[in-house]
C-alpha positions as CSV (number, residue, x, y, z in Angstrom):
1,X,3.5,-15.5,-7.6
2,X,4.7,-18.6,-6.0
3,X,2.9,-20.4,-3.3
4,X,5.0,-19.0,0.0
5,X,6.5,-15.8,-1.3
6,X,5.2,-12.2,-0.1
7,X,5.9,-9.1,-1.8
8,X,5.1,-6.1,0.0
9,X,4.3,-2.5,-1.1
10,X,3.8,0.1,1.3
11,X,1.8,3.1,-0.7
12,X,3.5,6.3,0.8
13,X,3.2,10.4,0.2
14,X,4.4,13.2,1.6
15,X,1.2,15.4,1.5
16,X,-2.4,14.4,1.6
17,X,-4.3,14.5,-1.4
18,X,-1.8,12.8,-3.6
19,X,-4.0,9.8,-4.5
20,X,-2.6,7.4,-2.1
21,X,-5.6,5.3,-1.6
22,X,-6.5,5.2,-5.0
23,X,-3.1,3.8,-6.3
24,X,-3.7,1.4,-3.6
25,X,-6.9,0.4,-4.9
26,X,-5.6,0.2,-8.5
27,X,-2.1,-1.5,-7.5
28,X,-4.6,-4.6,-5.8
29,X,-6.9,-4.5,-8.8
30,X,-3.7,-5.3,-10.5
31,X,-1.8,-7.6,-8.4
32,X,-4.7,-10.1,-7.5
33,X,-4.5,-12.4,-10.5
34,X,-0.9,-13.3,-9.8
35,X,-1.7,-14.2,-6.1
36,X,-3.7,-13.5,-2.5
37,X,-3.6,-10.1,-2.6
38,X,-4.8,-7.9,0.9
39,X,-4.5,-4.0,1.5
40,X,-3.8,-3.2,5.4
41,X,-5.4,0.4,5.9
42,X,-3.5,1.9,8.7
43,X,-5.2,5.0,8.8
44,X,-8.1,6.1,11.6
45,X,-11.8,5.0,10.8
46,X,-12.9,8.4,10.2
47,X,-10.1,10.0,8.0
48,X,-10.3,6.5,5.8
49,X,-12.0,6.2,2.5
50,X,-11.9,2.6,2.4
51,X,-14.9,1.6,5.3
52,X,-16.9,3.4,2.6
53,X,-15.6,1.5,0.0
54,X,-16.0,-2.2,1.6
55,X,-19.5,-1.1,3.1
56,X,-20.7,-4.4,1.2
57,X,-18.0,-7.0,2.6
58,X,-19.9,-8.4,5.8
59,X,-16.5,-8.5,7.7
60,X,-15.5,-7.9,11.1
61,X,-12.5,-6.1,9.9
62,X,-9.7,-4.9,12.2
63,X,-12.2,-5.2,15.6
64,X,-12.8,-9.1,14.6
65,X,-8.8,-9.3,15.3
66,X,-7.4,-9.1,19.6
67,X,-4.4,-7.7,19.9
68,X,-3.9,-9.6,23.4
69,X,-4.7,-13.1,21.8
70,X,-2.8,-15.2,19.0
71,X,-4.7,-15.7,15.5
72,X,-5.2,-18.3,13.3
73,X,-5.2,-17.8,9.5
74,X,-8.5,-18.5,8.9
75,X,-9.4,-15.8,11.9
76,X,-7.3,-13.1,9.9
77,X,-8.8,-14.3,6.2
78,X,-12.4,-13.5,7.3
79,X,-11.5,-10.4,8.9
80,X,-10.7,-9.1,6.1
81,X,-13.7,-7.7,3.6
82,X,-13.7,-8.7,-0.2
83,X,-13.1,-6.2,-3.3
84,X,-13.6,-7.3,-6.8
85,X,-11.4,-7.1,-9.2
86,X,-10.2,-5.7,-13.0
87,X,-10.9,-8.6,-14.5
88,X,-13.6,-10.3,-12.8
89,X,-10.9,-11.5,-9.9
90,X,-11.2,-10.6,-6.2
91,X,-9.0,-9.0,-3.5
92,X,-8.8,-8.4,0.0
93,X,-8.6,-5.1,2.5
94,X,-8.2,-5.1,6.7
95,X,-10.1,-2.1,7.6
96,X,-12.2,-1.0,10.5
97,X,-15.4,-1.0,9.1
98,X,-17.5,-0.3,11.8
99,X,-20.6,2.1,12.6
100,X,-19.0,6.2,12.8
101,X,-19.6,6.2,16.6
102,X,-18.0,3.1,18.0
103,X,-14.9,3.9,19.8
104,X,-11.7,4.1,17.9
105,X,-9.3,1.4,17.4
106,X,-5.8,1.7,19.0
107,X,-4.0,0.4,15.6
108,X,0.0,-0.3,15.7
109,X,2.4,1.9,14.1
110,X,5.2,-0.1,13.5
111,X,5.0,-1.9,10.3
112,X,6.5,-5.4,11.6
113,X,3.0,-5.9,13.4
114,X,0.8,-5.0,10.4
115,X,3.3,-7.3,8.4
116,X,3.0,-10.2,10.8
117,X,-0.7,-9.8,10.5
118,X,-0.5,-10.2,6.8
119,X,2.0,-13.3,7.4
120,X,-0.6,-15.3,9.5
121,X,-3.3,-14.6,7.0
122,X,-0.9,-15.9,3.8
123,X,-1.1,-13.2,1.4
124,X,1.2,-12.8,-1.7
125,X,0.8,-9.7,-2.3
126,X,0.6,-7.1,0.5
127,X,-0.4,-3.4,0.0
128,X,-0.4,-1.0,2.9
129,X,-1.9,2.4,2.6
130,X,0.0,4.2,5.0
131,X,-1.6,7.5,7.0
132,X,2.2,9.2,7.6
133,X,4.1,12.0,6.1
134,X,6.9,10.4,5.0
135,X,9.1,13.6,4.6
136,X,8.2,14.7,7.9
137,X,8.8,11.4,9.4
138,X,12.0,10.6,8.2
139,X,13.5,14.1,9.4
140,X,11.4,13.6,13.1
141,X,12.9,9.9,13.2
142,X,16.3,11.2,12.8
143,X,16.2,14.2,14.9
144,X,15.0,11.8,17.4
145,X,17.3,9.2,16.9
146,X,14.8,6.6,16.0
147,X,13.7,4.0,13.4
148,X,10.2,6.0,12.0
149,X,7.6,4.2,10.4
150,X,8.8,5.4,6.6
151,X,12.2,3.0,7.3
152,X,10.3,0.4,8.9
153,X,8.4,0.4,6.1
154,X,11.2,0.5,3.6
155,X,12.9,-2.1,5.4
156,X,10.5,-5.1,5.7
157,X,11.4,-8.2,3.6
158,X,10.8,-7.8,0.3
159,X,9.0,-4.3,0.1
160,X,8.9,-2.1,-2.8
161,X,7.8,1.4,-1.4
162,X,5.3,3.2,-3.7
163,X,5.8,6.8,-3.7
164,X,3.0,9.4,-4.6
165,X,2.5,12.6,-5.7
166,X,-0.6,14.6,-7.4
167,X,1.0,15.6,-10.7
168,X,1.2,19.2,-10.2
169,X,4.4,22.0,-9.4
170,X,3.1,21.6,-5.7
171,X,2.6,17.5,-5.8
172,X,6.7,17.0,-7.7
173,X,8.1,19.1,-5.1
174,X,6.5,17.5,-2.3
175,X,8.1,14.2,-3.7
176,X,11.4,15.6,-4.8
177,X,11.7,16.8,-1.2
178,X,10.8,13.6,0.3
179,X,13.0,11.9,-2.4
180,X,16.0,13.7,-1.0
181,X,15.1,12.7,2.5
182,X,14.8,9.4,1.7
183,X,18.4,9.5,-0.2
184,X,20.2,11.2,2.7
185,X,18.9,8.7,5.2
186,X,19.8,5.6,2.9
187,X,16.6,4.4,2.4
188,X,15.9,2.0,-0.7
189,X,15.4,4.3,-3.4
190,X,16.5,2.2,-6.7
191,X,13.7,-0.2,-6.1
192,X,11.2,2.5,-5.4
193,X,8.4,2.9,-7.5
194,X,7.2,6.8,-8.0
195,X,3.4,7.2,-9.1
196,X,2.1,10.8,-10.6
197,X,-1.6,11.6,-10.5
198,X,-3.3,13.6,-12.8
199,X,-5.8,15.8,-10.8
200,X,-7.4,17.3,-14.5
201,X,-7.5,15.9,-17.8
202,X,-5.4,17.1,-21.0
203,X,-1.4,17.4,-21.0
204,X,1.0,17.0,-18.3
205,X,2.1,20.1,-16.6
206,X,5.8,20.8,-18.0
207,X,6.9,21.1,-14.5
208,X,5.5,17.8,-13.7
209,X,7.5,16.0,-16.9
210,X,10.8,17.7,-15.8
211,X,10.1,16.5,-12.0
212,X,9.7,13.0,-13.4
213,X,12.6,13.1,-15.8
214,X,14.9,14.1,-12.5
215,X,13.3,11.4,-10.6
216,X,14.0,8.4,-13.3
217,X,17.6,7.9,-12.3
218,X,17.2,8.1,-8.3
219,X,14.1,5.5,-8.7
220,X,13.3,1.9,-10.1
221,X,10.1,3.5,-12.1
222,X,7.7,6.2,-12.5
223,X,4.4,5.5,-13.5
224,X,1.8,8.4,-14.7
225,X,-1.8,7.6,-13.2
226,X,-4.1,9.7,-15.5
227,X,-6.9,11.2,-14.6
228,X,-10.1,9.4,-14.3
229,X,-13.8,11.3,-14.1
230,X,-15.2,7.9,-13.0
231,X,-13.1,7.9,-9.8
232,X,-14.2,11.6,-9.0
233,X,-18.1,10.9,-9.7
234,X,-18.2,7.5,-8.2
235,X,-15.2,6.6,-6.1
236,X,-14.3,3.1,-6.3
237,X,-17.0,1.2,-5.7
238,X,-17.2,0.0,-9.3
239,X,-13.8,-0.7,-10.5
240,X,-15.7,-1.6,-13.9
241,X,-16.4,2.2,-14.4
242,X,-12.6,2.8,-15.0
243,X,-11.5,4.4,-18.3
244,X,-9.1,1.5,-20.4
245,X,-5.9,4.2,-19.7
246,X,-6.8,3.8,-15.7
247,X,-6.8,-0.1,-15.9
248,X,-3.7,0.5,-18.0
249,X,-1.7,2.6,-15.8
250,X,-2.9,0.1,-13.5
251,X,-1.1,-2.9,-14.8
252,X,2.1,-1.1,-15.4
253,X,2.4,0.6,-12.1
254,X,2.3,-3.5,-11.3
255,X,4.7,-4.5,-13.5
256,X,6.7,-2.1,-12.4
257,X,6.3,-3.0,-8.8
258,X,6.9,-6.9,-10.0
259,X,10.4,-5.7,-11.5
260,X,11.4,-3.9,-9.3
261,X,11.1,-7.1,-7.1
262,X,12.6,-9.0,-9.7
263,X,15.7,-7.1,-10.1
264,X,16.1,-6.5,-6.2
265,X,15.7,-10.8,-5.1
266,X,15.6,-12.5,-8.2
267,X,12.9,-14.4,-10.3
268,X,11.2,-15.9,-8.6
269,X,11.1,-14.0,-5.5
270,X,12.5,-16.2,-2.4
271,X,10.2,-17.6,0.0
272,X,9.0,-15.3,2.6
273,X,9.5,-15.7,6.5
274,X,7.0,-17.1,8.4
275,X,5.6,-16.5,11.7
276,X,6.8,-19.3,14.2
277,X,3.9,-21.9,14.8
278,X,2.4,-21.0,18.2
279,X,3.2,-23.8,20.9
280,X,0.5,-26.4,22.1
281,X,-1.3,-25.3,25.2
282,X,-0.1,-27.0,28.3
283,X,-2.8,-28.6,29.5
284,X,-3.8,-27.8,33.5
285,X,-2.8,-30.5,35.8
């Protein structure tokens, strides 16, 4: 990726336990080597795997960062804890990693400040593991007559949502449902990227193939994730321990993320805004 540009890929389900943070992990493991690559975990400390995951990065996280006071680049860079790589390469992730019994955070949910953090540190590539129901929030946000996070989301420049779903009959319906509420609302479905996870190992449930096959035309992709026994014994500390299919599906869900950024803006992807420089302090008379 160009010096400048930002792509941004918010990682979204309808139902917990559909893999979410484990695309995440996989879509940054992917993404790195073609730029500065960060994941923004907007979920609580304590219903978060990835503190436990980043237990070894020696950052101040999310806490290291005042809401109340502006931020340099370099503030928001070592904020952020270190995660290495596929390939040997290294990526990024803002999370509050701090002891179980410290007082919770008071994180934003509107995406525009989680992107403009990610703007003043200068990533590329920009994954956010999102904590919402998107189903759920779409229909609340238009009963209520407001934006919902799942738009905001959607909406930020140059995002390519990431849909989830575990691959089974419960998992595609789940998506298919939230599919539909996405459509209805007008949200940017043809350069959405749909991701199934395999919760066992062997062939893909029937129901899960014809759920995919119906998706195909209303998305940009679908991407299988299979199942992995090295993610289920050891997490993802070791991203080493993957099977060669995992890393696989791991570089196409990317590719897939990159053309559907490709054939939404163009090759290469325009510049990406930039927060306005902060103004010189006035110095007291």
């Amino acid at each position: 990726m160009a010096e400048g540009t930002r792509l941004v890929a918010p990682v979204l389900s309808a139902v917990g336990g559909s893999g979410r943070s484990i695309v995440a992990n996989l879509l940054a493991c992917a993404l790195a080597p073609a730029g500065a690559t960060v994941v923004l975990d907007t979920a609580p400390r304590l219903s978060s795997p990835w503190p436990a995951w980043t237990a070894d990065g020696h950052a101040g996280g999310l806490a290291a960062l005042p809401a109340d006071q502006p931020l340099s680049p370099a503030q928001v860079r070592q904020a952020a804890s270190w995660r290495p790589g596929l390939d040997g390469g290294q990526w990024q992730v803002l999370t509050d990693g701090r002891d179980w019994h410290t007082p919770p955070l008071a994180l934003p949910d509107e995406p525009a400040a989680w992107h403009q953090l990610s703007a003043i540190g200068g990533w590329n590539a920009v994954i956010a593991d999102t904590a919402h129901p998107m189903a759920h929030d779409v229909l609340a946000a238009r009963c209520e007559r407001r934006q919902g996070q799942t738009r905001g989301w959607c909406e930020l420049p140059y995002a390519v949502p990431v849909l989830c779903a575990a691959a089974t009959a419960s998992g595609i319906q789940a998506l298919q449902q939230a599919v539909m509420a996405l459509h209805a609302e007008g949200l940017p479905l043809q350069r959405a990227v749909a991701v199934l996870v395999a919760t066992t190992d062997g062939r893909t449930p029937a129901v899960v193939r014809a759920g995919a096959t119906m998706l195909g035309p209303r998305t940009a992709s679908v991407v299988h994730l299979p199942y992995d026994p090295g993610i289920r014994a050891h997490g993802l500390g070791a991203p080493s321990r993957l099977r060669p299919r995992t890393q696989q599906a791991a570089g196409q869900l990317a590719a897939a993320v990159h053309a559907a950024a490709r054939a939404a803006w163009g090759d290469p992807l325009p510049r990406a805004p930039r927060p306005a420089p902060l103004s010189a302090p006035v110095p007291a008379l």
